[in-house]
C-alpha positions as a Markdown table, in Angstrom:
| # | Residue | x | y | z |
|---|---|---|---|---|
| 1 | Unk | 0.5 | -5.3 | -14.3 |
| 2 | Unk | 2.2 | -4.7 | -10.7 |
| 3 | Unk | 4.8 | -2.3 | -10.4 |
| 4 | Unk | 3.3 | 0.3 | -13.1 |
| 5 | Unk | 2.8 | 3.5 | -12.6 |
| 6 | Unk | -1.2 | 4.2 | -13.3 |
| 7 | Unk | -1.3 | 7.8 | -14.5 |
| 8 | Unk | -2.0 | 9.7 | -17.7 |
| 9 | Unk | 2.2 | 10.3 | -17.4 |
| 10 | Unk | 2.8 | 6.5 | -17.5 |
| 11 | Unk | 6.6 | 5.8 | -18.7 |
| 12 | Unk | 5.6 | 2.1 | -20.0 |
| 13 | Unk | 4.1 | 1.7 | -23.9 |
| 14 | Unk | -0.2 | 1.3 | -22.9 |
| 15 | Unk | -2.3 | -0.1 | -25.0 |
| 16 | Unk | -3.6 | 3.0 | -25.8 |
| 17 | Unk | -0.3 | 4.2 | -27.5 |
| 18 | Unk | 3.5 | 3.3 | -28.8 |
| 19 | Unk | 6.6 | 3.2 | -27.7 |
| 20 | Unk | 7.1 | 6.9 | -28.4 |
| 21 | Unk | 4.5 | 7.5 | -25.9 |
| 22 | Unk | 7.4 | 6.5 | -23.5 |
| 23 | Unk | 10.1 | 9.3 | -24.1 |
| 24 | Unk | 7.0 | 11.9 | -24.4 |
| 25 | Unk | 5.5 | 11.2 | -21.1 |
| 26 | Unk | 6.9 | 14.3 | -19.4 |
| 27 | Unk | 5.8 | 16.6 | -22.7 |
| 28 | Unk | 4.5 | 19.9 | -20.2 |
| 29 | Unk | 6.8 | 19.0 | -17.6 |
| 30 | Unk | 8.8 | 21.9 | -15.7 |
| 31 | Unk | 12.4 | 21.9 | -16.1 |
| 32 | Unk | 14.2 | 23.0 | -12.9 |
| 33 | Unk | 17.9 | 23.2 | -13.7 |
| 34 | Unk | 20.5 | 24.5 | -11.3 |
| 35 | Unk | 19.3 | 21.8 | -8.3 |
| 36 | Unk | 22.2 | 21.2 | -6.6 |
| 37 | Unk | 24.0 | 18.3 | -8.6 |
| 38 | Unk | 26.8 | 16.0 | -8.4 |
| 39 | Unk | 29.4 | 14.7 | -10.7 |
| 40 | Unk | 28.7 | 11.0 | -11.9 |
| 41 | Unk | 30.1 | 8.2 | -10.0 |
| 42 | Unk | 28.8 | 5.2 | -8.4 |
| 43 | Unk | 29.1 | 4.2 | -4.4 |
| 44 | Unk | 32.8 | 3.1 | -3.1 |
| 45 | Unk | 33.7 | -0.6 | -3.6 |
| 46 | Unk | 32.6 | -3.8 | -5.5 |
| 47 | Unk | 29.1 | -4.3 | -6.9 |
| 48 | Unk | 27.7 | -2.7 | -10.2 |
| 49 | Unk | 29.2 | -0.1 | -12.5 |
| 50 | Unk | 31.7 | 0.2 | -9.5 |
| 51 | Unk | 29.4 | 0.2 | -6.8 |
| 52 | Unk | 26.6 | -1.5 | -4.7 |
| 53 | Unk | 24.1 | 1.1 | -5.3 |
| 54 | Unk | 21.1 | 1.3 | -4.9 |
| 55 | Unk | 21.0 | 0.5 | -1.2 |
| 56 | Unk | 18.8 | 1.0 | 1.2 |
| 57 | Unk | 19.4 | 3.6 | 3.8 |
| 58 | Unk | 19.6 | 1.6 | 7.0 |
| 59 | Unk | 22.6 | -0.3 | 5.5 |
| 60 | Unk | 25.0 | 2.6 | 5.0 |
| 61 | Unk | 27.2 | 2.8 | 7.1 |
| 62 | Unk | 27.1 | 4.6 | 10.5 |
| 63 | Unk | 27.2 | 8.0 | 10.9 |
| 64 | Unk | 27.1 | 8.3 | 7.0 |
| 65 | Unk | 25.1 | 10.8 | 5.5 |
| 66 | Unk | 22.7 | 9.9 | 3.2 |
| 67 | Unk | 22.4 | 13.1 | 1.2 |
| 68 | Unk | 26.4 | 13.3 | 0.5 |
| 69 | Unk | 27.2 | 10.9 | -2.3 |
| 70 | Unk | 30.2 | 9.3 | -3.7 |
| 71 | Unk | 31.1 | 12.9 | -5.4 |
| 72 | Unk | 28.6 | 15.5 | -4.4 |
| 73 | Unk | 25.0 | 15.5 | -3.1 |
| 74 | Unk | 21.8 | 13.3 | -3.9 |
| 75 | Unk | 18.8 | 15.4 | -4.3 |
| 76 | Unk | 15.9 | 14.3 | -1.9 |
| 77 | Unk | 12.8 | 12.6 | -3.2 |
| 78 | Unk | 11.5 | 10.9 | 0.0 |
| 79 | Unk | 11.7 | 7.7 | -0.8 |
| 80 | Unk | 14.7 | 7.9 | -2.9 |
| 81 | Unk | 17.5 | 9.9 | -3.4 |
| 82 | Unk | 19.1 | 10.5 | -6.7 |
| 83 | Unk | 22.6 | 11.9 | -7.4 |
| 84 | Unk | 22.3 | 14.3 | -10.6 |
| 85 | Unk | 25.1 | 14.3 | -12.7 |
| 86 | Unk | 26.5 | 17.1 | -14.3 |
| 87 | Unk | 24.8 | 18.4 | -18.0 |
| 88 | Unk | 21.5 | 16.7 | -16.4 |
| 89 | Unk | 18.4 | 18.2 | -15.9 |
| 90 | Unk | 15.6 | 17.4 | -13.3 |
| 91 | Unk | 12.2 | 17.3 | -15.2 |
| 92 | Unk | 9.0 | 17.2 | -12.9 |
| 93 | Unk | 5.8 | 16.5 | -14.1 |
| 94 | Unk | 2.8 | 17.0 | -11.5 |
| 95 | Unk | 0.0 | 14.6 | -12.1 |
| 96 | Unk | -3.8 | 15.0 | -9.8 |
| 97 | Unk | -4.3 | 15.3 | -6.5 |
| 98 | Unk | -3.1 | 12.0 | -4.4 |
| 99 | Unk | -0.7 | 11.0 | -7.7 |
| 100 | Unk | 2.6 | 11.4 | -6.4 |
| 101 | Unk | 5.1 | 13.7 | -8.8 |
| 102 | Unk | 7.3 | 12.0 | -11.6 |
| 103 | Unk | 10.6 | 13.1 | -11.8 |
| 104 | Unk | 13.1 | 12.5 | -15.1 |
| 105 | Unk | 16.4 | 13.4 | -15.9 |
| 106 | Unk | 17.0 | 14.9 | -19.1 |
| 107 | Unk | 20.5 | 14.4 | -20.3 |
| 108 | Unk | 22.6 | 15.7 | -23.2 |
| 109 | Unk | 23.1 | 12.5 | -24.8 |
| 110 | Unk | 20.1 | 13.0 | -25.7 |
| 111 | Unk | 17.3 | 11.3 | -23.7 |
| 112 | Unk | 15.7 | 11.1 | -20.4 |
| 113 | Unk | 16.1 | 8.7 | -17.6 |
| 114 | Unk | 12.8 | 8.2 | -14.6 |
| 115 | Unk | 14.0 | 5.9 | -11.5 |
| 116 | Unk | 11.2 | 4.7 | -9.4 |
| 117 | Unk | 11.0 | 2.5 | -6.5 |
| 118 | Unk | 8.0 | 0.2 | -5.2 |
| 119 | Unk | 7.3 | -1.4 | -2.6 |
| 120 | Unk | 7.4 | -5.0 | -3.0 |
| 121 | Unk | 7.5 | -8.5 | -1.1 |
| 122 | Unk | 10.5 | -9.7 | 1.4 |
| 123 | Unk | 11.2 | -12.7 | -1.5 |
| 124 | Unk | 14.0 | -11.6 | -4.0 |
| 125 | Unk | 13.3 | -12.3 | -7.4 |
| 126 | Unk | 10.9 | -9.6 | -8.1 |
| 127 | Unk | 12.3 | -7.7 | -11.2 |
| 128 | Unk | 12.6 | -10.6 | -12.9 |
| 129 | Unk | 9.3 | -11.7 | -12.9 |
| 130 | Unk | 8.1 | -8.1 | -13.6 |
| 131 | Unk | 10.4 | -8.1 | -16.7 |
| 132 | Unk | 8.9 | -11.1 | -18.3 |
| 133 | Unk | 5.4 | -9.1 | -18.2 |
| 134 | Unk | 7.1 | -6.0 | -19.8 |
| 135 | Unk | 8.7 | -7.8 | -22.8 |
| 136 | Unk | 5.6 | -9.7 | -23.5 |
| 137 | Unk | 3.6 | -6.6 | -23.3 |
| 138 | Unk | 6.3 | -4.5 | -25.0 |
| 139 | Unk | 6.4 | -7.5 | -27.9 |
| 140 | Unk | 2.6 | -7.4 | -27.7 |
| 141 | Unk | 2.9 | -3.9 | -28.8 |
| 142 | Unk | 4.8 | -4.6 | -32.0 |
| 143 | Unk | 8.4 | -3.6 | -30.1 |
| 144 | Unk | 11.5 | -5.3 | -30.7 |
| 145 | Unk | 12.9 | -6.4 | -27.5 |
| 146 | Unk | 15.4 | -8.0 | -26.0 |
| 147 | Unk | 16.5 | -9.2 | -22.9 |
| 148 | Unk | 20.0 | -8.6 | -22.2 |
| 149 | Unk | 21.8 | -9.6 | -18.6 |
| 150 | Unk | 23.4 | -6.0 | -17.1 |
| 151 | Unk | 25.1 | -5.1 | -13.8 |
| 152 | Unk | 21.8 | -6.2 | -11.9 |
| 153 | Unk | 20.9 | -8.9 | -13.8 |
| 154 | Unk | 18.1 | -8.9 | -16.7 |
| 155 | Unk | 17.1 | -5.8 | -18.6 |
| 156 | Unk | 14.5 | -5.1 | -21.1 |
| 157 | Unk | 15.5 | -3.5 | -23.9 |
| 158 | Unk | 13.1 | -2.4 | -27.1 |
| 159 | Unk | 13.0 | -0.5 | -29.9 |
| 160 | Unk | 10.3 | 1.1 | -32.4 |
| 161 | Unk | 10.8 | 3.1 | -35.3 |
| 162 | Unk | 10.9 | 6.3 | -33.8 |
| 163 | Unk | 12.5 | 5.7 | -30.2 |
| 164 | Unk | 14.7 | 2.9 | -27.6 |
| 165 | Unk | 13.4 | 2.1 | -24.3 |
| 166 | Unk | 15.3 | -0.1 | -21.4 |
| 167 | Unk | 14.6 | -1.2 | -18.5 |
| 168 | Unk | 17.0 | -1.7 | -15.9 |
| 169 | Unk | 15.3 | -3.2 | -12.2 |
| 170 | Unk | 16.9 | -4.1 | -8.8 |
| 171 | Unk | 15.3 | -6.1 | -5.8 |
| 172 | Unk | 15.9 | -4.5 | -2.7 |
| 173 | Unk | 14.7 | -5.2 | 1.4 |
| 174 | Unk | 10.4 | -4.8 | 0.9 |
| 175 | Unk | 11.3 | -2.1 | -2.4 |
| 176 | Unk | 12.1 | -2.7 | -6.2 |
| 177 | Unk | 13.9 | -0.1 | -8.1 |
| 178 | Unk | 13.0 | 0.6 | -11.5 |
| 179 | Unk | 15.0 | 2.6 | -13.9 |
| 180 | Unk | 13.7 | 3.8 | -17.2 |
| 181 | Unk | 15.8 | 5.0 | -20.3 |
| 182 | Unk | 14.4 | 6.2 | -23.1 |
| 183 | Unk | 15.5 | 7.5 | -25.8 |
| 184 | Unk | 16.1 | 8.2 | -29.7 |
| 185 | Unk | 17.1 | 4.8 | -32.0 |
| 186 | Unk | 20.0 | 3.4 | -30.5 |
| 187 | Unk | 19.8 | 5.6 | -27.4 |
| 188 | Unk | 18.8 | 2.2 | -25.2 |
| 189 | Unk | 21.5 | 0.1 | -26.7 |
| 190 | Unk | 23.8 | -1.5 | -23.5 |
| 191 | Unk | 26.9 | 0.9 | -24.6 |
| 192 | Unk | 25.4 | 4.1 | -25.5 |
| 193 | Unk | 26.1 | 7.1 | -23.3 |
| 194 | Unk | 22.8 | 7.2 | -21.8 |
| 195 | Unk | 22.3 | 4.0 | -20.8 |
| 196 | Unk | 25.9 | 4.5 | -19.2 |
| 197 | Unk | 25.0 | 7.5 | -17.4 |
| 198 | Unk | 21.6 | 5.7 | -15.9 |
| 199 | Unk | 23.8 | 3.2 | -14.4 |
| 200 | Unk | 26.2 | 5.4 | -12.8 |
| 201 | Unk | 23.5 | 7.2 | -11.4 |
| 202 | Unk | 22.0 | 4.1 | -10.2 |
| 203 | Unk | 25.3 | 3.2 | -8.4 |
| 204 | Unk | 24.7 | 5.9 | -6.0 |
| 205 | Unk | 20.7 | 6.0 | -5.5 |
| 206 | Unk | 19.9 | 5.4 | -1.9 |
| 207 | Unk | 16.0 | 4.3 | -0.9 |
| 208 | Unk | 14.1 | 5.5 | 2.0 |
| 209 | Unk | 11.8 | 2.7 | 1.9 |
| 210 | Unk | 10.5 | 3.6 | 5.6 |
| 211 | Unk | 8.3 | 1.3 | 7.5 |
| 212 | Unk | 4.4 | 2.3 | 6.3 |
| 213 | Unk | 2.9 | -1.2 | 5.1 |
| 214 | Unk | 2.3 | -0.9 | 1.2 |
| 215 | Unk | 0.6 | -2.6 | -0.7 |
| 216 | Unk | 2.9 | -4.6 | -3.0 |
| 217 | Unk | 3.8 | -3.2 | -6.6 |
| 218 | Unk | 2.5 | 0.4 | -5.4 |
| 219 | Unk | 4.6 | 3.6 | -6.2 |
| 220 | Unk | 6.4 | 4.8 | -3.0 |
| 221 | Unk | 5.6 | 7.9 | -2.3 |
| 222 | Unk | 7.9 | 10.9 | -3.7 |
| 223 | Unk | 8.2 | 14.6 | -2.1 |
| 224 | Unk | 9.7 | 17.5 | -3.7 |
| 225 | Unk | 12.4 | 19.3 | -2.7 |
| 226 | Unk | 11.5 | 22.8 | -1.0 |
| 227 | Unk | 13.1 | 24.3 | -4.2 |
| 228 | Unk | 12.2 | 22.4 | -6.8 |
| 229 | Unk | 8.4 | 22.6 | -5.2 |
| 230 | Unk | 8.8 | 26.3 | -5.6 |
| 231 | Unk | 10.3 | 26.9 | -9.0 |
| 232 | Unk | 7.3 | 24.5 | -9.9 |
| 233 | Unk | 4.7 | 27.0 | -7.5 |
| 234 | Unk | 6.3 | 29.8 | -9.4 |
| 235 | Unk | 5.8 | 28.5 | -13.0 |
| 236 | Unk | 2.3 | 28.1 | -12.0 |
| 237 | Unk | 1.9 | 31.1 | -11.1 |
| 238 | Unk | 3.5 | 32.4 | -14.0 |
| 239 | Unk | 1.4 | 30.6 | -16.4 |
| 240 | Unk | -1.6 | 31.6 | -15.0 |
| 241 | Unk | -0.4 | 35.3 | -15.3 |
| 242 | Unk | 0.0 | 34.5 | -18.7 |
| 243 | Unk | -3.2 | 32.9 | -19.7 |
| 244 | Unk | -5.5 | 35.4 | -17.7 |
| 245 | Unk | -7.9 | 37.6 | -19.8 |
| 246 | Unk | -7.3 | 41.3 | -21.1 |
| 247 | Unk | -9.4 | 43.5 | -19.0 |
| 248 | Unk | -12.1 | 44.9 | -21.1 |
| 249 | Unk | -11.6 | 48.2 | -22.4 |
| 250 | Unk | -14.7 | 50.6 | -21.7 |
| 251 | Unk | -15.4 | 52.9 | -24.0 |
């Protein structure tokens, strides 16, 4: 299906696995904590939740500064830049060579929310054909789902015995945002606390969709922070420490 991420970290249900497969698809990740963060808020003025985020970052307004959000600053991903709440974690889990990083946030409430954006066609309307595929492949999985109409229009929720998932998307200019919650049972309901905090940070996301020609449904590139990239180089490093032999002991 377009717009999937195709990696052994996948956040959709495959066919090879459940629904519980979703909220364990970071299991191994690194936790980096103490990023800088932001309070939760979404951008000035009408439009979703409060605000008209995501947007793109040639519409902001001039001499605005993409990194400085509505209450603090968004944390640099390349192609998108997320504002992380307070009591939110960023979870990073590195895939192979040439498979760009997939970032989480892992929130108090509890659960863990993964925004992605991809590039896709100049038509609007995306999302919503994408969302029929999901819930028929969710449904196809034995999931309950429904589709319920949010802030952006249609999302996909569905629950299994053990966890919630929804899905929230947004067309933008060439890009589609997709916004993963999952969850514990009722986690992915539309009035929980997480699926309240997803929205707020979606609010406030900005995309760097930049002008490279990609082929449509493919995962925009993401780059790590320079400190994130090194607490990550540093855990490494760490865990290689750990997992190196004893010298032999001569007699």
């Amino acid at each position: 299906m377009l717009f999937r991420r195709r990696t052994s970290t996948d956040t959709e249900p495959n066919r090879d696995g459940d629904i519980e497969h979703a909220v364990n698809a970071t299991a191994g990740g690194v936790d980096v904590g103490g990023v800088e963060s932001c309070s939760g808020g979404g951008v000035e003025g009408g439009g979703p939740v409060g605000g008209g985020g995501p947007v793109d970052v040639e519409d902001l307004g001039p001499g605005s500064d993409p990194a400085v959000g509505v209450s603090g600053r968004r944390v640099n991903f390349g192609s998108i830049l997320l504002p992380i709440p307070e009591q939110v974690q960023v979870q990073v889990q590195t895939g192979p060579d040439g498979i760009p990083p997939m970032v989480s946030l892992v929130t108090d409430d509890p659960g863990r929310i993964a925004v992605e954006v991809f590039a896709a066609p100049r038509m609007s309307g995306q999302w919503s054909q994408v969302a029929d595929a999901l819930a028929e492949s969710l449904r196809n999985d034995g999931a309950t789902v429904r589709v319920e109409t949010g802030p952006w229009g249609e999302e996909v929720a569905a629950a299994g015995p053990d966890a919630d998932l929804r899905f929230i998307g947004v067309d933008g200019t060439r890009w589609m945002v997709r916004c993963v919650i999952a969850g514990p049972p009722g986690a992915g309901t539309a009035e929980s606390p997480l699926v309240a905090t997803a929205r707020t940070i979606l609010s406030d996301t900005v995309i760097n969709r930049g002008t490279e020609p990609y082929p449509v449904g493919a995962l925009l590139p993401m780059v790590l922070p320079e400190a994130i990239a090194a607490q990550i180089a540093a855990a490494h490093q760490q865990r290689h420490l750990n997992e190196s032999p004893e010298p032999a002991e001569h007699p």
